[in-house]
PDBQT receptor file of N, H, CA, C and O in Angstrom, charges set to zero:
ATOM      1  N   UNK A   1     112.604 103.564 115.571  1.00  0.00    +0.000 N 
ATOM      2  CA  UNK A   1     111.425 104.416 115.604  1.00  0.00    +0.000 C 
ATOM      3  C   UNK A   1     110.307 103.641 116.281  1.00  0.00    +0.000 C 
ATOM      4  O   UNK A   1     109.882 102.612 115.756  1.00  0.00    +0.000 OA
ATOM      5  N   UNK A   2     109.770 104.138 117.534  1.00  0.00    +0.000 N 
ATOM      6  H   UNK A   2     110.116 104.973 117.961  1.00  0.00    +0.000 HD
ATOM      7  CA  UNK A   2     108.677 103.693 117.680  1.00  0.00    +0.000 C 
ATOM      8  C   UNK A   2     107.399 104.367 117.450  1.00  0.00    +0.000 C 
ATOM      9  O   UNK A   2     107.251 105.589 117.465  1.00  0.00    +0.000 OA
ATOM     10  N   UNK A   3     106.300 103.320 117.191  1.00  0.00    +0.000 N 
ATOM     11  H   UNK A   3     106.420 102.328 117.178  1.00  0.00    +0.000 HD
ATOM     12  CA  UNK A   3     105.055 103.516 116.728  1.00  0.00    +0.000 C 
ATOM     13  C   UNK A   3     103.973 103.807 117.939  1.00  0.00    +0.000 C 
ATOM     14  O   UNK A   3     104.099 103.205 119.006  1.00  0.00    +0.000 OA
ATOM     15  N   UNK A   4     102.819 104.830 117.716  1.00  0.00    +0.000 N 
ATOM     16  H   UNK A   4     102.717 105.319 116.850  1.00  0.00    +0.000 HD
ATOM     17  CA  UNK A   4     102.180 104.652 118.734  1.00  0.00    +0.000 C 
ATOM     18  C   UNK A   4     101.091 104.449 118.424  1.00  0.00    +0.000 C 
ATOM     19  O   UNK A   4     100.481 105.228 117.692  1.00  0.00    +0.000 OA
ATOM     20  N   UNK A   5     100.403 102.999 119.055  1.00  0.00    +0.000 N 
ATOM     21  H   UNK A   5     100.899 102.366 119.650  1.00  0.00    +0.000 HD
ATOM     22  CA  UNK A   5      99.176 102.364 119.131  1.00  0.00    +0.000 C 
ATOM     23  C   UNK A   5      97.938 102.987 119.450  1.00  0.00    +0.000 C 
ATOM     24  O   UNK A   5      97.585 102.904 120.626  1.00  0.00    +0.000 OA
ATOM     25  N   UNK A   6      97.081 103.695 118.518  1.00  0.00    +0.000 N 
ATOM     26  H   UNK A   6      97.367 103.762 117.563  1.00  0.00    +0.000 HD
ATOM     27  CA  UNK A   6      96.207 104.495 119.137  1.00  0.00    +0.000 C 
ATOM     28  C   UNK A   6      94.867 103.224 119.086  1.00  0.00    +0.000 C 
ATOM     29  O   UNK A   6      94.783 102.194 118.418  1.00  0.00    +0.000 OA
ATOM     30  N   UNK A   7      94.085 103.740 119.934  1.00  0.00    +0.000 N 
ATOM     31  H   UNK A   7      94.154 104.577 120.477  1.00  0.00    +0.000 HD
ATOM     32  CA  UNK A   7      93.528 102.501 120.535  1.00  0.00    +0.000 C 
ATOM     33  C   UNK A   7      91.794 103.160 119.695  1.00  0.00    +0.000 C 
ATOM     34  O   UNK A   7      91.158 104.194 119.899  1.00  0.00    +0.000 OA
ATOM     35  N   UNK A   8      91.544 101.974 118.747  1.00  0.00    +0.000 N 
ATOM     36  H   UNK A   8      92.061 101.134 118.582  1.00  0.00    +0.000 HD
ATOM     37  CA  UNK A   8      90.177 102.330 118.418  1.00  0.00    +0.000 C 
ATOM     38  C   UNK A   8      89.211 101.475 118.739  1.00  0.00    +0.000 C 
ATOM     39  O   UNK A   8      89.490 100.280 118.839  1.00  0.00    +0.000 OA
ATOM     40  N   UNK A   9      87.527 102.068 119.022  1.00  0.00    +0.000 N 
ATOM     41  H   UNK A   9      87.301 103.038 118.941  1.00  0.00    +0.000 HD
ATOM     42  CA  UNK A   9      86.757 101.188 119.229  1.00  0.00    +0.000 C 
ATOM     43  C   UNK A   9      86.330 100.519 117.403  1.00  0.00    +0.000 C 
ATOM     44  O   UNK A   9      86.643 100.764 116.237  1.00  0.00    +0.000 OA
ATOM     45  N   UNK A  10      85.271  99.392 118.334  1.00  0.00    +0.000 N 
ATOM     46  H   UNK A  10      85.017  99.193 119.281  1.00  0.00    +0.000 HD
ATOM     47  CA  UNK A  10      84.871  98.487 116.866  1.00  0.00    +0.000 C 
ATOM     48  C   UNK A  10      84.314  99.483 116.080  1.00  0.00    +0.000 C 
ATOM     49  O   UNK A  10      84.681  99.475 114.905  1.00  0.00    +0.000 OA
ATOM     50  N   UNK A  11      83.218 100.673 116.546  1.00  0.00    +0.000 N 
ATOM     51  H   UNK A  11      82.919 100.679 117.500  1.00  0.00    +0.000 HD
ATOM     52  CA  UNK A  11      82.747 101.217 116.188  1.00  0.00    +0.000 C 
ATOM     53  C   UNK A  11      83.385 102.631 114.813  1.00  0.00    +0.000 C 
ATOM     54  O   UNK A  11      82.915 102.977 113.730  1.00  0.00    +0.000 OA
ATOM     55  N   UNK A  12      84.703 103.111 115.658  1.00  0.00    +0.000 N 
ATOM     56  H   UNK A  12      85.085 102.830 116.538  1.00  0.00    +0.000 HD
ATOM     57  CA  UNK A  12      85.640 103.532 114.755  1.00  0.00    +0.000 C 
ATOM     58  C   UNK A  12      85.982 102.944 113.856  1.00  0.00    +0.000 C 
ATOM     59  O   UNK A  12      85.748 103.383 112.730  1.00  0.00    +0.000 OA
ATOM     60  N   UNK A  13      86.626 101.795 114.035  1.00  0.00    +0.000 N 
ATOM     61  H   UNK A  13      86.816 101.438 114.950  1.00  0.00    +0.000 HD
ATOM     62  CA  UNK A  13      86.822 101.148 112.870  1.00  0.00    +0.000 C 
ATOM     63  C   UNK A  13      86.427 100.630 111.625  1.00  0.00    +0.000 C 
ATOM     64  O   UNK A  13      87.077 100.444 110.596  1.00  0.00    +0.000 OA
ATOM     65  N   UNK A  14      84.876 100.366 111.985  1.00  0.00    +0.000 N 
ATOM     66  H   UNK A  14      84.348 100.516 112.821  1.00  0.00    +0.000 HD
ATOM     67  CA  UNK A  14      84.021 100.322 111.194  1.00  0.00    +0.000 C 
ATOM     68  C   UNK A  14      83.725 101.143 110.293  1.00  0.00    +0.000 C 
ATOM     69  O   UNK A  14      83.368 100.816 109.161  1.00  0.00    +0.000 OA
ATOM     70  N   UNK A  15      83.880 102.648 110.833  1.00  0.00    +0.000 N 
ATOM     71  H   UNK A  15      84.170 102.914 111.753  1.00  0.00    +0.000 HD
ATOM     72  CA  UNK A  15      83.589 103.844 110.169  1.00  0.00    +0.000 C 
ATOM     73  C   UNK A  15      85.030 103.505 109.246  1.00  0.00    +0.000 C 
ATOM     74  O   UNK A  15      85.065 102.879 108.187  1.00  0.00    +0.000 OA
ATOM     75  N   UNK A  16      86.012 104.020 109.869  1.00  0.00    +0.000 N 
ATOM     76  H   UNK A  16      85.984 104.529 110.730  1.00  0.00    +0.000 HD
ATOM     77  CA  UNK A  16      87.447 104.121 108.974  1.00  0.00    +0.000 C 
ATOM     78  C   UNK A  16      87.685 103.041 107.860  1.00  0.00    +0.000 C 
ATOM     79  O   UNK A  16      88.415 103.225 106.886  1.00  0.00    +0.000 OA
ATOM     80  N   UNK A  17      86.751 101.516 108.207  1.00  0.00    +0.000 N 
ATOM     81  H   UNK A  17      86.158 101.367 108.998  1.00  0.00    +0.000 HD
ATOM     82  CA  UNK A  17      86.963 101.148 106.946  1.00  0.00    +0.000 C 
ATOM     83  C   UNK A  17      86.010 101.211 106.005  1.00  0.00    +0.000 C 
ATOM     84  O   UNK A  17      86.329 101.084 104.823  1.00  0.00    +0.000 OA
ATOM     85  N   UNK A  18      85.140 101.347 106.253  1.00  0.00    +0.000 N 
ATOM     86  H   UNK A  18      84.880 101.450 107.213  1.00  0.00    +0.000 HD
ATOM     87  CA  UNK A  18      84.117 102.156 105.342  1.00  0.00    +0.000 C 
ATOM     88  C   UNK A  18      84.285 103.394 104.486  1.00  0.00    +0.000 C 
ATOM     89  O   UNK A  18      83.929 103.457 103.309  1.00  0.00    +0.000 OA
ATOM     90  N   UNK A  19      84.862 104.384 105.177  1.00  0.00    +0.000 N 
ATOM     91  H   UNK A  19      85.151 104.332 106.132  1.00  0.00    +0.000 HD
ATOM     92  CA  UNK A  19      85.581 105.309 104.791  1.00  0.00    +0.000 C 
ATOM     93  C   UNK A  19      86.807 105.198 103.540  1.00  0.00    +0.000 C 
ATOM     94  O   UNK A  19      86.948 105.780 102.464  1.00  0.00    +0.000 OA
ATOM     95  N   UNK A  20      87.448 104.347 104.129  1.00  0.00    +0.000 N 
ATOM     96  H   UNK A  20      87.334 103.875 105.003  1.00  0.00    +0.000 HD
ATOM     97  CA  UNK A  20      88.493 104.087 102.926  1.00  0.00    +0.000 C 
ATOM     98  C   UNK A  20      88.052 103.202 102.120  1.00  0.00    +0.000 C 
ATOM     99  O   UNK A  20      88.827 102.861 101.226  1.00  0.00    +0.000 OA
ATOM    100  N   UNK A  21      86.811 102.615 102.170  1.00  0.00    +0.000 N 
ATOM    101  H   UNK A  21      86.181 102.891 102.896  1.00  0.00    +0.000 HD
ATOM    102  CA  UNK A  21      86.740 101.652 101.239  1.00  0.00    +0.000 C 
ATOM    103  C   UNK A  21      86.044 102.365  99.717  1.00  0.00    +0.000 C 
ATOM    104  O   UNK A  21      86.056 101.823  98.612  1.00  0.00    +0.000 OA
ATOM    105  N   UNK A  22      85.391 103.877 100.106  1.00  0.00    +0.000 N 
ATOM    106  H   UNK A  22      85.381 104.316 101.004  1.00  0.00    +0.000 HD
ATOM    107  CA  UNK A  22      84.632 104.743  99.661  1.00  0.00    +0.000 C 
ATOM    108  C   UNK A  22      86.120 106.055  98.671  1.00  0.00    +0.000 C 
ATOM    109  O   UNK A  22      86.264 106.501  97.533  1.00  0.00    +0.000 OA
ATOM    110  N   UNK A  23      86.710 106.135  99.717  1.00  0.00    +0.000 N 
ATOM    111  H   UNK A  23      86.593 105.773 100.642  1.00  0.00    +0.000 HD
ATOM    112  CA  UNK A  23      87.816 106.924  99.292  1.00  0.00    +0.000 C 
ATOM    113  C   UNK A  23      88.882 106.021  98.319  1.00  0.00    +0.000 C 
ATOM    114  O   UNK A  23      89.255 106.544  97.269  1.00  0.00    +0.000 OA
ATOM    115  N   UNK A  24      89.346 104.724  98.660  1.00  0.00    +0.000 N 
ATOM    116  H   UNK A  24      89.043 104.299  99.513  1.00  0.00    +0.000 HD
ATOM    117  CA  UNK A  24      90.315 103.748  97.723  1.00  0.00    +0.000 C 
ATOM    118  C   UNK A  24      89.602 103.031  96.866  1.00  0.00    +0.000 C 
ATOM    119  O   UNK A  24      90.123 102.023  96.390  1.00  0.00    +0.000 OA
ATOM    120  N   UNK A  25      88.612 103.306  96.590  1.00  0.00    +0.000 N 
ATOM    121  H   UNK A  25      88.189 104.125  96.977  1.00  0.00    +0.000 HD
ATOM    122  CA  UNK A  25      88.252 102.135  95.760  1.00  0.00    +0.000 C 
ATOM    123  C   UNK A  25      88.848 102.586  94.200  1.00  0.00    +0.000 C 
ATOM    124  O   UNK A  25      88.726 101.592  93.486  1.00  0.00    +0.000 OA
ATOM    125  N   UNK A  26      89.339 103.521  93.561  1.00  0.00    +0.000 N 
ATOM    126  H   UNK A  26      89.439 104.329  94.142  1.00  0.00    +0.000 HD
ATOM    127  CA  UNK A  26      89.868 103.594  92.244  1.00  0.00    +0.000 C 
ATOM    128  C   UNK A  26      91.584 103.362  92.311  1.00  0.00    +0.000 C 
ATOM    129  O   UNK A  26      92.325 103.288  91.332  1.00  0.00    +0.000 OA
ATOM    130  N   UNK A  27      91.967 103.274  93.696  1.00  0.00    +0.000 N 
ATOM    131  H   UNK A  27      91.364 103.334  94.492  1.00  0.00    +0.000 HD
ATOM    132  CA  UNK A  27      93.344 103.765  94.082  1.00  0.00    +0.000 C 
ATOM    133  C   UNK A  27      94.256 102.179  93.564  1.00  0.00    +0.000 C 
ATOM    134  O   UNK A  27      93.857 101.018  93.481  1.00  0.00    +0.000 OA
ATOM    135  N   UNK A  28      95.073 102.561  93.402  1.00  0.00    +0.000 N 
ATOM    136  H   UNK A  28      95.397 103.505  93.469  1.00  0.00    +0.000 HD
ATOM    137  CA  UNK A  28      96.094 101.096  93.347  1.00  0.00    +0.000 C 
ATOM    138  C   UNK A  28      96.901 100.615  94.359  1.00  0.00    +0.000 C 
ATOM    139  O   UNK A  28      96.810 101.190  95.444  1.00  0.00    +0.000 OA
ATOM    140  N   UNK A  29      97.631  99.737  94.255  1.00  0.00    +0.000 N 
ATOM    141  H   UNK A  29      97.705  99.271  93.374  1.00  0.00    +0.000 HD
ATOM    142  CA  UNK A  29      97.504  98.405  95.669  1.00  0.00    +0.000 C 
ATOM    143  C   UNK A  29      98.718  99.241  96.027  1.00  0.00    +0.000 C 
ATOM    144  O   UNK A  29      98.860  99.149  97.246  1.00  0.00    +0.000 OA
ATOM    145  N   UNK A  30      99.723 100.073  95.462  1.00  0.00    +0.000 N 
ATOM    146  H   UNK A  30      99.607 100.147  94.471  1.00  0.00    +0.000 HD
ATOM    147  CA  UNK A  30     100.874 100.766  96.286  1.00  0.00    +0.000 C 
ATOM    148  C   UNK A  30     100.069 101.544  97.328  1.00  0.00    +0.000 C 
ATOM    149  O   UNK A  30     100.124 101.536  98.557  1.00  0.00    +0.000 OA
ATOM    150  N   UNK A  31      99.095 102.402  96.228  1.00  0.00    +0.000 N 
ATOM    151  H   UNK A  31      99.051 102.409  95.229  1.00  0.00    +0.000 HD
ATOM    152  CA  UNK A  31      97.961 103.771  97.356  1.00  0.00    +0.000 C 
ATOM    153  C   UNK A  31      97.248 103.095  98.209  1.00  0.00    +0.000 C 
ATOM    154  O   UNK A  31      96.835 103.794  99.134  1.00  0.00    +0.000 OA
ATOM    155  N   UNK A  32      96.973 102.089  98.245  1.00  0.00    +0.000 N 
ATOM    156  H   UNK A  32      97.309 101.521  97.493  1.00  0.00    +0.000 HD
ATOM    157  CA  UNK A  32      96.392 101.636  99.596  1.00  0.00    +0.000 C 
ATOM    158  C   UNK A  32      97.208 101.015 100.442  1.00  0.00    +0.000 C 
ATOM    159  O   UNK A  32      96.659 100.919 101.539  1.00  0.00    +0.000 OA
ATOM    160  N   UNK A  33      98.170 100.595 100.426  1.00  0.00    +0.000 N 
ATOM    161  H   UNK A  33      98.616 100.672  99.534  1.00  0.00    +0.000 HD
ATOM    162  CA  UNK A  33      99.175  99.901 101.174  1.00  0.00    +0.000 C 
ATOM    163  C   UNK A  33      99.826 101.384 101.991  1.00  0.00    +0.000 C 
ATOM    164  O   UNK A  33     100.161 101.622 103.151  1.00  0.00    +0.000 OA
ATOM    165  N   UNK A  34      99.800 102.082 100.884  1.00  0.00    +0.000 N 
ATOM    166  H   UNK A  34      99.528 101.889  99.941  1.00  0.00    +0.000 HD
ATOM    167  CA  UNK A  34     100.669 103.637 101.849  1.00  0.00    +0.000 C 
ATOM    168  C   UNK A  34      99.659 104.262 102.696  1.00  0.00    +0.000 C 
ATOM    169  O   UNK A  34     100.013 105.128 103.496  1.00  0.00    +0.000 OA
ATOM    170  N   UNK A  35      98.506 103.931 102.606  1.00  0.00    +0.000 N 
ATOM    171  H   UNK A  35      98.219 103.227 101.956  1.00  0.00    +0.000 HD
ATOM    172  CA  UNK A  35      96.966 104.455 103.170  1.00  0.00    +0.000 C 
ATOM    173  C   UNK A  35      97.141 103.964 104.553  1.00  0.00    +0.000 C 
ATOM    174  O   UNK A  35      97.331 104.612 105.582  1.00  0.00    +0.000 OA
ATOM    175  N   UNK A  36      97.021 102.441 104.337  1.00  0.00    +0.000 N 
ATOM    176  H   UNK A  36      96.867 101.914 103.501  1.00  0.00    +0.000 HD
ATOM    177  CA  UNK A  36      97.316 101.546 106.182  1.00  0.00    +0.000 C 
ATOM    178  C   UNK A  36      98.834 101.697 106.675  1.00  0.00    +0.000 C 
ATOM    179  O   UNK A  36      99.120 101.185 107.757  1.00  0.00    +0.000 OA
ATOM    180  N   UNK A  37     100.065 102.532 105.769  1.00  0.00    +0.000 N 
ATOM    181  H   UNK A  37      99.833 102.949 104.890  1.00  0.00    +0.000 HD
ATOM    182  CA  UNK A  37     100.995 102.481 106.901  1.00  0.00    +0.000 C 
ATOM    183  C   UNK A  37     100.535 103.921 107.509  1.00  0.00    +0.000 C 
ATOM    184  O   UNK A  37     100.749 103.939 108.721  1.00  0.00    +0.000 OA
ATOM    185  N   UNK A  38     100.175 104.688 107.202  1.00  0.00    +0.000 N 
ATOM    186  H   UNK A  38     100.001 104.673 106.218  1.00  0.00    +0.000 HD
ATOM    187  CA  UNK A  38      99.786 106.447 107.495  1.00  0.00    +0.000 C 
ATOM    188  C   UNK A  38      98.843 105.672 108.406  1.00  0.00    +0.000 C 
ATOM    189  O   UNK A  38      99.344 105.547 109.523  1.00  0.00    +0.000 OA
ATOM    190  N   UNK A  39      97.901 105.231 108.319  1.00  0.00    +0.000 N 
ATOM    191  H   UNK A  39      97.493 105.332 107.411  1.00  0.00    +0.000 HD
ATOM    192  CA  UNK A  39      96.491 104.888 109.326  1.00  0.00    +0.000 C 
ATOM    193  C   UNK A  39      97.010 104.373 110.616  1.00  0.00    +0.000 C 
ATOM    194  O   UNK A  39      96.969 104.863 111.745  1.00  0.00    +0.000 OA
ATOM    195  N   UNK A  40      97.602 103.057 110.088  1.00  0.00    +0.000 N 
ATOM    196  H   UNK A  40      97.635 102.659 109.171  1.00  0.00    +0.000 HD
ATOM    197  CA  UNK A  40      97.923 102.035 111.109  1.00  0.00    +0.000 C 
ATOM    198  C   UNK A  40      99.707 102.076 111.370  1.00  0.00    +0.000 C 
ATOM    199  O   UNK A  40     100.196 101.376 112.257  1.00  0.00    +0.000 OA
ATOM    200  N   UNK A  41     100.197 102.583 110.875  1.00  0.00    +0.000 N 
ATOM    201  H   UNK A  41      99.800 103.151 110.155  1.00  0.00    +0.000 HD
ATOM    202  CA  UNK A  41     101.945 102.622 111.312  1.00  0.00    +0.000 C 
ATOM    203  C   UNK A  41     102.666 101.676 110.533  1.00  0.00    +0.000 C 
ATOM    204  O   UNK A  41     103.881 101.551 110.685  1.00  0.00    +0.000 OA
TER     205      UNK A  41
C-alpha cells in the first residue's frame, strides 16, 4: 500500500496541531496514535 504525502505548510501545521491538541487532550495514547496514522499515514 502506498501512502500519499500531502504536502503542508508550517502554517497548516500549526493550526492541525493546535487543533488536535484542543480535540485529544482527554483522549488516550491508542486515540491519539490512531489520530496521526488517519492524519499522517
Amino acid at each position: 500500500m502506498t501512502a500519499v504525502q500531502e504536502e503542508r505548510t508550517t502554517e497548516e501545521l500549526k493550526a492541525l496541531a493546535e487543533q488536535a491538541g484542543r480535540d485529544l487532550e482527554d483522549a488516550s495514547a491508542l486515540e491519539i496514535l490512531q489520530w496521526a496514522v488517519d492524519t499522517f499515514g
